[in-house]
C-alpha positions in Angstrom: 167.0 27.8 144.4 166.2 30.9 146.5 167.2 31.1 149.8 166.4 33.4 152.1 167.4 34.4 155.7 164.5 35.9 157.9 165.2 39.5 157.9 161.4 41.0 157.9 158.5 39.3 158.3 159.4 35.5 158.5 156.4 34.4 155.3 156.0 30.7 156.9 154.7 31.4 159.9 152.4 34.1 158.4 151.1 31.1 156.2 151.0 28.6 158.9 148.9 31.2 160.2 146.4 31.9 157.6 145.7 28.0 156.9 144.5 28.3 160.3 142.7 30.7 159.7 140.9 29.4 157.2 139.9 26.4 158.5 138.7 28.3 161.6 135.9 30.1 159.2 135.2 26.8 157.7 134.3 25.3 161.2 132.7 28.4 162.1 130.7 28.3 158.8 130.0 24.9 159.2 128.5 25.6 163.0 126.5 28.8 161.9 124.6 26.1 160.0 123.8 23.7 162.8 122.8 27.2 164.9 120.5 28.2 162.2 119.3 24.4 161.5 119.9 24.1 158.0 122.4 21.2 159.0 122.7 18.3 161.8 126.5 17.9 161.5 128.7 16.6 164.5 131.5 18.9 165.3 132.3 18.3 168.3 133.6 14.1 167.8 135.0 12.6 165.5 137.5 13.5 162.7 135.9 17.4 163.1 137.0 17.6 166.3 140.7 16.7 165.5 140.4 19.5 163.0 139.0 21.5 165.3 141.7 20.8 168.0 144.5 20.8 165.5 143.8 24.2 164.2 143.7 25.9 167.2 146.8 24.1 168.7 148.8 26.0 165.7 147.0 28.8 166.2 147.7 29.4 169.7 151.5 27.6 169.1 151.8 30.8 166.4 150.9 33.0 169.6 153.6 31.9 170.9 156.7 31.5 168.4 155.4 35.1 167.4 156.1 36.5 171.0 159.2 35.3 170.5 160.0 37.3 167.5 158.0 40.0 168.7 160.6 40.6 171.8 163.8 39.9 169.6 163.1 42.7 167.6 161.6 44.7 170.3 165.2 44.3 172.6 166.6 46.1 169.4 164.8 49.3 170.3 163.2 49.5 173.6 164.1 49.3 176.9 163.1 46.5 179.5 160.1 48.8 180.4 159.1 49.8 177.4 159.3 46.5 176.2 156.7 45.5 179.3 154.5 48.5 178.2 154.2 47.2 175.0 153.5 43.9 175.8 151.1 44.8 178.3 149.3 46.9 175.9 149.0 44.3 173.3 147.5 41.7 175.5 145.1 43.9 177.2 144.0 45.4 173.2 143.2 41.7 172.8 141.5 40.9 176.1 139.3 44.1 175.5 138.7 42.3 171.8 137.8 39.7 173.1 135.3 41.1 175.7 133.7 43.1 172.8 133.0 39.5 171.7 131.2 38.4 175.0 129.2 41.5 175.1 128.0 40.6 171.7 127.8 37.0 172.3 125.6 37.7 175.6 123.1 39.8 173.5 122.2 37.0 170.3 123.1 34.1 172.3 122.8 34.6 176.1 122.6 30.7 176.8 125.8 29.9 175.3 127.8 33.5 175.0 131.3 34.0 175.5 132.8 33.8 178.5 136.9 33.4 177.8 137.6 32.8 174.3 140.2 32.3 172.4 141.1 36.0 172.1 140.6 36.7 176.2 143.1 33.8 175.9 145.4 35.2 174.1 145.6 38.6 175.7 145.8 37.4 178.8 148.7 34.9 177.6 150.7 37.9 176.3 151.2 39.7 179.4 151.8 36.4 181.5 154.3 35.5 178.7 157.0 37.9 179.6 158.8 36.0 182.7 159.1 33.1 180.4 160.1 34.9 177.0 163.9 33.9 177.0 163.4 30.0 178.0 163.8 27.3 175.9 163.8 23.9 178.1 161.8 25.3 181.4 158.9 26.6 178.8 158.6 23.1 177.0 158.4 21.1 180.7 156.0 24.2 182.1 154.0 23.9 178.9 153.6 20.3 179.1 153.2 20.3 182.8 150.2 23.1 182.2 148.5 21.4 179.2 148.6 17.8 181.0 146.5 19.5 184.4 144.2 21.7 181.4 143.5 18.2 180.2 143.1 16.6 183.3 140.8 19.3 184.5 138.1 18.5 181.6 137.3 15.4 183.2 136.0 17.3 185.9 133.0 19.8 187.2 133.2 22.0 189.9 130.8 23.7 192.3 131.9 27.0 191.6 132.4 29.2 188.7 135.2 31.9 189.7 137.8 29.9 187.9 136.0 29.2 184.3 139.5 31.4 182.9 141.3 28.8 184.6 139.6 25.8 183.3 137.6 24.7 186.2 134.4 23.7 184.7 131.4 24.1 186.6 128.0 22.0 186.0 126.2 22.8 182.9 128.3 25.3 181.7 127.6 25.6 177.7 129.8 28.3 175.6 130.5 28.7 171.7 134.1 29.4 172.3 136.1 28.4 175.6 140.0 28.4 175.8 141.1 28.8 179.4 144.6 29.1 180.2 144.5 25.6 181.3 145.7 24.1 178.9 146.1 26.4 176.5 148.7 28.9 177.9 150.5 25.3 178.0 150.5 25.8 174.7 151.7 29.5 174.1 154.7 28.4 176.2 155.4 25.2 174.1 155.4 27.9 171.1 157.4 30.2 173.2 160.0 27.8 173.3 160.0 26.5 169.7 160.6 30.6 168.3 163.3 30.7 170.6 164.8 27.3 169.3 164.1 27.7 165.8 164.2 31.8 165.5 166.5 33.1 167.7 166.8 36.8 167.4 164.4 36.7 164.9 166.5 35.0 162.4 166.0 31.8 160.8 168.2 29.0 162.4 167.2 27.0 159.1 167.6 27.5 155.6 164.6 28.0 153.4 163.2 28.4 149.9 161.7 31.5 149.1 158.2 30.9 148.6 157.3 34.5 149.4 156.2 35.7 146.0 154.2 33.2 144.7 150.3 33.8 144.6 148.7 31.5 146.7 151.7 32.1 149.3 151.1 36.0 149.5 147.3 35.1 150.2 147.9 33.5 152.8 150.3 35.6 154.7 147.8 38.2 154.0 145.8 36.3 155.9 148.2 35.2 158.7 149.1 39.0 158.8 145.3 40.1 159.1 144.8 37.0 161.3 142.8 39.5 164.3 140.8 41.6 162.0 139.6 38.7 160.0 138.6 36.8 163.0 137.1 39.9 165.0 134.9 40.6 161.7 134.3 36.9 160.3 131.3 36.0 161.9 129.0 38.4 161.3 129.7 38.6 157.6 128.9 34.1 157.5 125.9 35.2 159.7 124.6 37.6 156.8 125.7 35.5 153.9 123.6 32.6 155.3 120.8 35.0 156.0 120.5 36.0 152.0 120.9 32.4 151.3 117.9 31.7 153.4 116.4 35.1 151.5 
């Protein structure tokens, strides 16, 4: 047996990664189908939906164990500013990803387009990650505390509409993709604080067995690596393979 301390790239979480990303196409696939009524499938209840929620919990838990890693290695190198530059940076690339996404979204499906999805989320997480990136205990209890009021919130409707991000839902409000930071910066902090348990300094606190050349493992952490290409350019490639099945 192999074992391997986490000097580079740490191979399970890119996997983690990819699995998720993979089943996020397969749901998207699956609702590209309802859209264009070739199927009547539920998606939204039953055991779908616990896939559904599932995969993005990891996904967004990976958001934040890989902040964690990210500012290990960063401290390394860059100063305290630069450090905030680049973090900064990152989340606002994502935000402005994600925004490319609404304006899309808004012109092929105006009554349900994008308002803040997963990768507004995430971009906005990432720059209000960096007073919390050291904790351990105080991001588990804020990241419970936040995903309890995000749940508690979806039992509600509001009047208003300024605070969608936040996940104050107003009346009739229908979206494809909706992550506000209620909960779900809960959960980036929750991941925070698992990478800083279980990778501190970007090392491995456990031991593991190499995995990191076998085939199917190299797959997928070429998946988890790609993770924001593949799911900035997924959708319109299911959209035309469906459309030349329909040929």
């Amino acid at each position: 047996m192999i074992l391997k301390k986490a000097d580079g790239r740490l191979w399970e979480i890119d996997i983690l990664r990819g699995v998720a990303i993979i089943f996020m196409i397969f749901f998207h696939f699956l609702y590209d189908l309802n859209h264009f009524s070739i199927t009547n499938m539920r998606l939204y209840s039953g055991p779908m939906a616990y896939i559904v929620y599932i995969t993005a919990s990891v996904f967004v838990i990976l958001v934040g164990v890989s902040l964690t890693i990210s500012y290990s290695k960063a401290q390394q190198r860059l100063s305290k500013t630069e450090i905030r530059l680049k973090f900064l940076r990152r989340g606002a690339k994502i935000f402005l990803l994600g925004m490319v996404i609404t304006a899309i979204s808004w012109i092929y499906i105006p009554e349900r387009f994008v308002i803040f999805g997963i990768l507004h989320c995430i971009g906005v997480s990432i720059i209000l990650s960096l007073p919390f990136i050291r904790y351990k205990v105080t991001n588990l209890i804020l990241g419970f505390l936040l995903i309890g009021v995000g749940v508690y919130l979806k039992t509600l409707t509001f009047d208003f509409n300024w605070l969608i991000p936040l996940g104050f839902l107003p009346r009739r409000f229908f979206t494809i993709d909706y992550f506000p930071l209620l909960p779900w910066f809960g959960v980036v902090m929750v991941g925070i604080a698992i990478g800083n348990f279980i990778y501190p300094n970007a090392k491995r606190r456990f031991q593991l067995r190499d995995q990191s050349c076998d085939l199917v493992t190299k797959t997928l952490c070429f998946i988890g690596r790609h993770s924001l290409i593949i799911y900035f350019l997924h959708q319109p490639i299911l959209v035309g393979l469906i459309f030349l099945l329909l040929l």
